[in-house]
Backbone bond lengths (Angstrom), bond angles and torsions (degrees), N, CA, C in turn:
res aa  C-N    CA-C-N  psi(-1)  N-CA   C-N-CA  omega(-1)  CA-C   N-CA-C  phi
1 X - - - 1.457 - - 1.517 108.99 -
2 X 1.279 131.53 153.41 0.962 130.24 146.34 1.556 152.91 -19.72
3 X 1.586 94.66 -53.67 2.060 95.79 140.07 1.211 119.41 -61.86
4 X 1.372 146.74 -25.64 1.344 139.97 -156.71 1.601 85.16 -84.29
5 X 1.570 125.33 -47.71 1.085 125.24 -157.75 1.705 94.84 -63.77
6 X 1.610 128.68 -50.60 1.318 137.45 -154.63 1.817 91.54 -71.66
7 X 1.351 124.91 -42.23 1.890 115.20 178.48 1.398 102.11 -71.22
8 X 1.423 136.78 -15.59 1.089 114.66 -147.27 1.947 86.24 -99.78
9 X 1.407 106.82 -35.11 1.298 108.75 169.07 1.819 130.39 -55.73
10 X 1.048 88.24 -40.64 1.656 109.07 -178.04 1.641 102.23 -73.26
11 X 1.301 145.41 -51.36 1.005 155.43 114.10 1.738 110.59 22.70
12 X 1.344 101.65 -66.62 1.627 108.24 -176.09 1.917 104.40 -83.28
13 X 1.245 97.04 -37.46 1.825 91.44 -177.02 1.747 99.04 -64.20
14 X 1.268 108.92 -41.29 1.775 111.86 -169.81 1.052 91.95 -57.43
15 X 1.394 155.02 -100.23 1.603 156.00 128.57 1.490 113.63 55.98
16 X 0.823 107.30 -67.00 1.743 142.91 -176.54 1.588 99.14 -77.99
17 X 1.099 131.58 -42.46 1.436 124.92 -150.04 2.522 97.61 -89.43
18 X 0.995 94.65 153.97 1.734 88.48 -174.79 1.415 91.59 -137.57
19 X 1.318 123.42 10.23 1.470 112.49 161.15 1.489 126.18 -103.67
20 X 1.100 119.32 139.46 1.704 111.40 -144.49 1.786 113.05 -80.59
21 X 1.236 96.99 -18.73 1.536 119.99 166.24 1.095 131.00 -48.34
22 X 1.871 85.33 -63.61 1.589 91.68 179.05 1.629 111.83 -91.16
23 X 1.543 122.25 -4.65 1.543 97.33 144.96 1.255 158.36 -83.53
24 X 1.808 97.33 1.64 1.139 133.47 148.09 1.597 118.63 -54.09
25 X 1.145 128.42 -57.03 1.670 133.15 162.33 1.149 119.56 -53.69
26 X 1.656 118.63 -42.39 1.884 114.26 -178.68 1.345 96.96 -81.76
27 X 1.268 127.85 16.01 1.437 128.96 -169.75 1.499 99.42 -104.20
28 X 1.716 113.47 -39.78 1.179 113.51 -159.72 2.028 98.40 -84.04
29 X 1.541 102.42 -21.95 1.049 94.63 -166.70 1.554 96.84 -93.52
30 X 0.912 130.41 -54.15 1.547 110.74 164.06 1.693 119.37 -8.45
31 X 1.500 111.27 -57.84 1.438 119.54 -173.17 1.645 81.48 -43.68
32 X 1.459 101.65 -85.48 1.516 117.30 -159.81 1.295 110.12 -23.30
33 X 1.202 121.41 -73.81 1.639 125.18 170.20 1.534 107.05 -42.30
34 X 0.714 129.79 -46.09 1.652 105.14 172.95 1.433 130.05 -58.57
35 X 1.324 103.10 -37.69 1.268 133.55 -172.13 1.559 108.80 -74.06
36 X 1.564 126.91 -38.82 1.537 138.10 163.55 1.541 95.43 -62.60
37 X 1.498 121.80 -43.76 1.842 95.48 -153.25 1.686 82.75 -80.31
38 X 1.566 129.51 -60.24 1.240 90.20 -175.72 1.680 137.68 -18.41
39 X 1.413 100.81 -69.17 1.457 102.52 176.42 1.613 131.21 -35.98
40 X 1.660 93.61 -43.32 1.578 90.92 170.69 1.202 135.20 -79.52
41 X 1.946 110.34 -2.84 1.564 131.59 -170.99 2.053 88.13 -92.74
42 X 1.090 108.36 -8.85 1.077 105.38 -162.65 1.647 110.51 -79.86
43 X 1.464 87.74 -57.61 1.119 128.31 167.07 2.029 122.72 -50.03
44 X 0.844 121.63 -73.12 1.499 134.58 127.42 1.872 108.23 14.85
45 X 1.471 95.23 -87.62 1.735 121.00 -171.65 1.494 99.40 -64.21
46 X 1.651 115.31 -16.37 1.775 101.21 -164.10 1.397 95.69 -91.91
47 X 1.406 109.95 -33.15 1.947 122.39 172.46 1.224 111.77 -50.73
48 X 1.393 116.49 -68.25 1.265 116.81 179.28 1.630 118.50 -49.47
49 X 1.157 122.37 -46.22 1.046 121.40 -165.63 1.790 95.25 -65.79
50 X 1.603 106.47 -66.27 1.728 94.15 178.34 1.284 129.88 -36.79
51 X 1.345 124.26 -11.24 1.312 132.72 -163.47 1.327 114.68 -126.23
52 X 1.525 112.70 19.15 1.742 131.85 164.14 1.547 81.46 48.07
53 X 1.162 128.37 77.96 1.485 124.79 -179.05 1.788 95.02 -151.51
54 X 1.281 121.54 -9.92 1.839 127.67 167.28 1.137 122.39 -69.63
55 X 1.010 150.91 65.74 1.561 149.27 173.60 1.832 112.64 -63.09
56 X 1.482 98.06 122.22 1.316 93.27 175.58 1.619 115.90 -121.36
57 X 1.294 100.61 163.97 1.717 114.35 -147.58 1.438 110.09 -88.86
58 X 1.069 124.22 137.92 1.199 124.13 173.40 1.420 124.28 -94.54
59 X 1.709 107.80 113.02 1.986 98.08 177.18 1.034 90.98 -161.59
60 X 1.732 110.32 -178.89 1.517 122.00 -177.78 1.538 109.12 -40.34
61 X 1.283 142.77 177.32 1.702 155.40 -176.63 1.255 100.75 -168.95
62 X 1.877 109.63 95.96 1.333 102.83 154.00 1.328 127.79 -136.15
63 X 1.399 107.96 116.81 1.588 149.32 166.93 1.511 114.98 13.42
64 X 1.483 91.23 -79.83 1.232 111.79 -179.36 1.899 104.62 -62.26
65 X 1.219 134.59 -67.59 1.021 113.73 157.71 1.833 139.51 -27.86
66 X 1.374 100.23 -27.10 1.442 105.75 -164.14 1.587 107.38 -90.66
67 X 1.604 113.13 -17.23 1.522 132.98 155.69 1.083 130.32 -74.73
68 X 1.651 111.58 -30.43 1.590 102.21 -178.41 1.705 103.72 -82.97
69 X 1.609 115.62 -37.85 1.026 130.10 -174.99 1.607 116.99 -41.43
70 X 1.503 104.21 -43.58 1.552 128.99 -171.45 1.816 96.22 -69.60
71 X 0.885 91.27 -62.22 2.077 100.30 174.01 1.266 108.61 -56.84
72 X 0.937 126.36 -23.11 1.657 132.43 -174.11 1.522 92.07 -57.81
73 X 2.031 103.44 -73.38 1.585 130.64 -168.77 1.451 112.78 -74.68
74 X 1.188 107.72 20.26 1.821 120.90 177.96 1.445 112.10 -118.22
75 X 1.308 103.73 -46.90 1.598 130.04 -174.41 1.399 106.85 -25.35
76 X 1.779 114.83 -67.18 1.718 102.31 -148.69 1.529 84.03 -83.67
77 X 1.202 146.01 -55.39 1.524 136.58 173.85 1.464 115.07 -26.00
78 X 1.159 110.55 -38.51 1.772 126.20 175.21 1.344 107.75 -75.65
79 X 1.217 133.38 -38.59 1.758 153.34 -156.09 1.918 84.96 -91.53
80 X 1.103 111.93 -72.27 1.767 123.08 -178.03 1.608 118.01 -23.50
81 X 1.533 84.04 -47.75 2.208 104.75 -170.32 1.700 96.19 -91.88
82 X 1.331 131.70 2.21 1.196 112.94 -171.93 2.136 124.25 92.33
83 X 1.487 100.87 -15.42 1.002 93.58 -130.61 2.149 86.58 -105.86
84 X 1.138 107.35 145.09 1.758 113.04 -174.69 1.026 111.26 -96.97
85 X 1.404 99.61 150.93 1.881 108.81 -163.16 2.032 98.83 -127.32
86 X 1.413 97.40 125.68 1.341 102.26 -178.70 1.838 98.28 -131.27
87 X 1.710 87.95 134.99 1.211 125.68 175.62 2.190 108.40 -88.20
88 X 1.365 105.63 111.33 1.545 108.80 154.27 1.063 100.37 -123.83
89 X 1.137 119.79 134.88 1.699 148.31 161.91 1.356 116.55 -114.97
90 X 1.419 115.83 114.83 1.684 123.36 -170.31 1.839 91.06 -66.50
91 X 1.665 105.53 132.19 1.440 102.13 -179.05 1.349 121.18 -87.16
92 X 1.490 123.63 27.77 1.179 146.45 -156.34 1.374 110.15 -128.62
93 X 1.193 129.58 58.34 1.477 140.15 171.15 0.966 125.29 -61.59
94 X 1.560 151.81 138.40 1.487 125.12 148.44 1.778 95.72 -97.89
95 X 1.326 98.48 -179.63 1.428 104.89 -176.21 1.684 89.51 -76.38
96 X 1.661 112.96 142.08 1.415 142.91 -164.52 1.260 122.69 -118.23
97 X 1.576 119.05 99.59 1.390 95.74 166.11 1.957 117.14 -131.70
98 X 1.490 100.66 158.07 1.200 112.88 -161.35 1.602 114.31 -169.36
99 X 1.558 117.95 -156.17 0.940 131.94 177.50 1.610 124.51 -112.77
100 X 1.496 85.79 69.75 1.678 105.87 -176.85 1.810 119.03 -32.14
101 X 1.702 117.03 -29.34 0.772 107.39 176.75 1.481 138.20 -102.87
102 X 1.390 97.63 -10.73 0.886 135.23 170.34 1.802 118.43 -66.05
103 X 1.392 103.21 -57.75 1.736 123.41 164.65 1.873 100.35 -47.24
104 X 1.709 104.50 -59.37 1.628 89.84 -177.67 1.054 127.07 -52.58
105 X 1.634 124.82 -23.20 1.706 136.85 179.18 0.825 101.16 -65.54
106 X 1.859 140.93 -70.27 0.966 124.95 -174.79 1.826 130.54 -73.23
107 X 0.987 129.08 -0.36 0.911 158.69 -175.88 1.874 97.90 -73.30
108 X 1.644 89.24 -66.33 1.818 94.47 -172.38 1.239 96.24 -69.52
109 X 1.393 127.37 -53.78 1.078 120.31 -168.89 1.962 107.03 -22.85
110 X 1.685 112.90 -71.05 1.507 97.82 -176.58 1.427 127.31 -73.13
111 X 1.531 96.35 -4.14 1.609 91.15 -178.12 1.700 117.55 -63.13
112 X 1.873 98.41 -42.76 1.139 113.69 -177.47 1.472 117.13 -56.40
113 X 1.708 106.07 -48.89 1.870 104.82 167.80 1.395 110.89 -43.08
114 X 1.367 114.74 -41.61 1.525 104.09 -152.01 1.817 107.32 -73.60
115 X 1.572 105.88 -16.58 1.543 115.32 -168.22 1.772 86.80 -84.50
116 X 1.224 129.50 -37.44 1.290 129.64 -160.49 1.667 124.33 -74.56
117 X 1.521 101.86 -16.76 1.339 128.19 -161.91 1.656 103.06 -121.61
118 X 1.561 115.77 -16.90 1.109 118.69 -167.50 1.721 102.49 -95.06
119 X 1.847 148.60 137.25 1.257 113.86 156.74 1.534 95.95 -123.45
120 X 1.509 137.06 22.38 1.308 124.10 161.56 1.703 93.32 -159.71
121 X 1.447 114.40 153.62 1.078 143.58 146.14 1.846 112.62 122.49
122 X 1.094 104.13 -105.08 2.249 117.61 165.86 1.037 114.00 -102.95
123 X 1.365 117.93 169.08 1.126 153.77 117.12 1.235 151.47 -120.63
124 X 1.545 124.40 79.03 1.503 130.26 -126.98 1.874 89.19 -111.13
125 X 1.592 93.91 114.77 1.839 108.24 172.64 1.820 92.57 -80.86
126 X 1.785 116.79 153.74 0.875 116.25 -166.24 1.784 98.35 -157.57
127 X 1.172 122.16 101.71 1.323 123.67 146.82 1.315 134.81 -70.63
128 X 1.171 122.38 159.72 1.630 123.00 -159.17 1.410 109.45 -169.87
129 X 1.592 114.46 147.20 1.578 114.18 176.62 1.730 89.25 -104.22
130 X 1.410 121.91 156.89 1.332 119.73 -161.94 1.566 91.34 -146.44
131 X 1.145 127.21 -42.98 1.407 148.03 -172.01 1.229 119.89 -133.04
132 X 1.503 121.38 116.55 1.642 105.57 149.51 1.280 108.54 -123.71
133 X 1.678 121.14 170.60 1.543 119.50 -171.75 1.710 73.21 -151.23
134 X 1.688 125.85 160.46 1.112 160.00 144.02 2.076 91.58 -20.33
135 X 1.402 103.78 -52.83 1.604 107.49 -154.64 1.621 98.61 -92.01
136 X 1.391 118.59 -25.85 1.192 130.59 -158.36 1.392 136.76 -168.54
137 X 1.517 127.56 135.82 1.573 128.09 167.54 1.302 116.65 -84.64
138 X 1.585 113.80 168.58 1.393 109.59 153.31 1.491 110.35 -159.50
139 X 1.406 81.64 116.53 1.841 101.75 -154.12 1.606 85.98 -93.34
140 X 1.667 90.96 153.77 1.347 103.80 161.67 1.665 140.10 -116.99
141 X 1.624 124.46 150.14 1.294 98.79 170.20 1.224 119.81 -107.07
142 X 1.388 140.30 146.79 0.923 162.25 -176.55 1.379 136.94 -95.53
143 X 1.614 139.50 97.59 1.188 143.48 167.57 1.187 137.90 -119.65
144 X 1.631 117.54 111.73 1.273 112.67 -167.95 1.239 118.24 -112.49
145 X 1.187 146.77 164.67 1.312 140.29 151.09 1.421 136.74 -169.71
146 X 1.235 112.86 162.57 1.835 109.98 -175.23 1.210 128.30 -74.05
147 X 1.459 98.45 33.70 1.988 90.93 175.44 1.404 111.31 -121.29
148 X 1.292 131.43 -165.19 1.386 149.73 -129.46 1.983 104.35 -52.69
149 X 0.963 92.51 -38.98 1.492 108.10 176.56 1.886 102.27 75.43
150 X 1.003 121.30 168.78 1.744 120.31 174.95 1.395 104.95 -117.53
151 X 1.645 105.64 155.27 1.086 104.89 -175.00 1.560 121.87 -87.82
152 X 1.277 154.55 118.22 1.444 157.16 -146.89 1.315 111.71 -57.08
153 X 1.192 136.22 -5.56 1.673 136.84 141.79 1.677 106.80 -61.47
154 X 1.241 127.38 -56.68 1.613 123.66 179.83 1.082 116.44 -55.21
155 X 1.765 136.31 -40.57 0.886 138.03 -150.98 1.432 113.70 -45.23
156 X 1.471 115.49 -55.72 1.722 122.17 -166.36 1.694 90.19 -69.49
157 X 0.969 129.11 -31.17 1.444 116.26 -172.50 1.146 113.74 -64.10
158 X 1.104 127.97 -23.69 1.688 120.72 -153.15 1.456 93.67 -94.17
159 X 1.178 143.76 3.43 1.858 157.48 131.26 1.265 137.49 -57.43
160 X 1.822 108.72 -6.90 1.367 122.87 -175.74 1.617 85.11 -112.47
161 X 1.820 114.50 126.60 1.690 136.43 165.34 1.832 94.90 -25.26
162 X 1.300 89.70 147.96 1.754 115.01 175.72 1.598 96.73 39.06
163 X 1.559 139.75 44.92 1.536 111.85 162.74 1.882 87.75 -131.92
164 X 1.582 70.08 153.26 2.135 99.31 174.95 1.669 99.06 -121.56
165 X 1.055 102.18 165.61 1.592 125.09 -175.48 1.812 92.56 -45.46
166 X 1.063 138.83 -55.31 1.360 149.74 -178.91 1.653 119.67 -166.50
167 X 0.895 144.85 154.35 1.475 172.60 -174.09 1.529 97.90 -51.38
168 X 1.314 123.41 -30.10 1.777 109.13 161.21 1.457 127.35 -93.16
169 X 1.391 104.09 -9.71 1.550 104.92 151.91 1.313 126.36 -53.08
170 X 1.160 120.94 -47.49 1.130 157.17 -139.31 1.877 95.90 -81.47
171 X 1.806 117.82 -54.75 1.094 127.29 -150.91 2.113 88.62 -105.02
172 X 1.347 97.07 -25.88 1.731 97.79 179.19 1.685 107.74 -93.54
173 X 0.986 137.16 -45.95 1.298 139.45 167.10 1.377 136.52 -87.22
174 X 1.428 116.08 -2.28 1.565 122.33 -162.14 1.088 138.80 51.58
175 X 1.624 123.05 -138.22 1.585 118.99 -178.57 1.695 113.38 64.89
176 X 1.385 102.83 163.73 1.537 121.03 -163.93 1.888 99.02 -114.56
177 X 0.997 117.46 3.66 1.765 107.54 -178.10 1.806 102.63 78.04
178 X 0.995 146.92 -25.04 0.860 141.93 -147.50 1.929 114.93 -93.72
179 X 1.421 93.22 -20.56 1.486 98.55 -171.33 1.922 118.58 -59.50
180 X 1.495 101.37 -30.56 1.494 134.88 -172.26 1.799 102.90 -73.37
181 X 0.994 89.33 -64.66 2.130 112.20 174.98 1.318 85.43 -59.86
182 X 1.354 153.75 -44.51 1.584 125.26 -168.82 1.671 96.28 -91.48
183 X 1.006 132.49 -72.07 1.260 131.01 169.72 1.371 106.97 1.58
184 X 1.261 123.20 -83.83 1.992 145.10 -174.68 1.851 90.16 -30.11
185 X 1.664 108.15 -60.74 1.230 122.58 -128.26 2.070 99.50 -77.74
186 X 1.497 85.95 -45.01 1.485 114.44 163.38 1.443 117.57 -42.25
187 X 1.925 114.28 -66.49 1.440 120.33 -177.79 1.590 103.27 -54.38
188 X 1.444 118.72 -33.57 1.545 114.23 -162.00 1.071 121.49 -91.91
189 X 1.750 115.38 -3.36 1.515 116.99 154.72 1.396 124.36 -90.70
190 X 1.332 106.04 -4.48 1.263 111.14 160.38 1.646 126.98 -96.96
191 X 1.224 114.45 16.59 1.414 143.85 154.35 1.719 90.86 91.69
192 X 1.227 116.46 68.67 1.592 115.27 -169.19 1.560 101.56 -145.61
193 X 1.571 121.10 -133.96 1.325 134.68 -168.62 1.242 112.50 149.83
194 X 1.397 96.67 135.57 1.655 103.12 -179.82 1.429 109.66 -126.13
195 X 1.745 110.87 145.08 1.655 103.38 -174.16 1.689 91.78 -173.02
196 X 1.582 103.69 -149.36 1.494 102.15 -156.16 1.567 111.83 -168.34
């Protein structure tokens, strides 16, 4: 894409650059550019999905991997704020299949809220068997943690495209609303649901 092309450039000037300033600036814009393609990957996945146009993949799904992995890409953001990241994985698997990559999106998706909203104590990722049938499971993922928590009027909102708990989230924490709305939209084509 076109951002890939704009980090991959910025990348070489930062590299290239020996003045401490200006690798301070390709630094800031790097952030930025990362921070736009999210938005537009965001953006992107929320289209497709409205437009029964998402196809998801079928292969092995495993759990325990798909938790530590998530803590892995949480960790130094988690490590930064102080704050510890614990892995439970129900040790009771059956063999899994799904959309491994798809599961990690939504997956980070709350891990990342929970690091963003959190500034002292856990953040405990949590797998779970919830269902089994002869034909089928339906495992769950799990995120908990010690920060701000929402108040039980917001809750259903934070599942409707472009909304945050309220309008000072929004200007103190960032984000586009959208991470929550793919999450929901994601679990429920995979015959699931996501909520809180």
């Amino acid at each position: 894409t076109p951002m890939n092309a704009i980090i991959g450039f910025v990348n070489i000037l930062r590299d290239e650059a020996s003045d401490a300033r200006q690798v301070e600036q390709l630094g800031k814009v790097h952030q930025a550019a990362d921070h736009l393609l999210s938005i537009l990957n965001d953006i992107l996945d929320l289209s497709k999905i409205e437009a029964d146009k998402l196809t998801l993949e079928e292969g092995e799904v495993d759990l325990q991997r798909l938790t530590h992995d998530i803590a892995g890409m949480i960790g130094e953001q988690a490590r930064a704020k102080g704050l510890a990241v614990v892995c439970e994985v129900d040790s009771i698997q059956p063999r899994l299949s799904g959309d491994m990559t798809r599961l990690t999106q939504a997956a980070l998706n709350l891990a990342t809220n929970a690091v963003k909203f959190t500034e002292v104590g856990q953040i405990t990722l949590r797998t779970l068997k919830l269902e089994e049938t002869p034909e089928s499971v339906l495992m769950g993922f799990e995120v908990t943690d010690t920060g701000i928590g929402i108040a039980q009027d917001m809750q259903e909102r934070l599942f409707a495209p472009f909304q945050q708990a309220d309008d000072k989230t929004t200007r103190v924490f960032g984000g586009t609303g959208l991470g929550l709305v793919i999450t929901r939209r994601l679990a429920e084509l995979m015959g699931g649901d996501a909520g809180l």
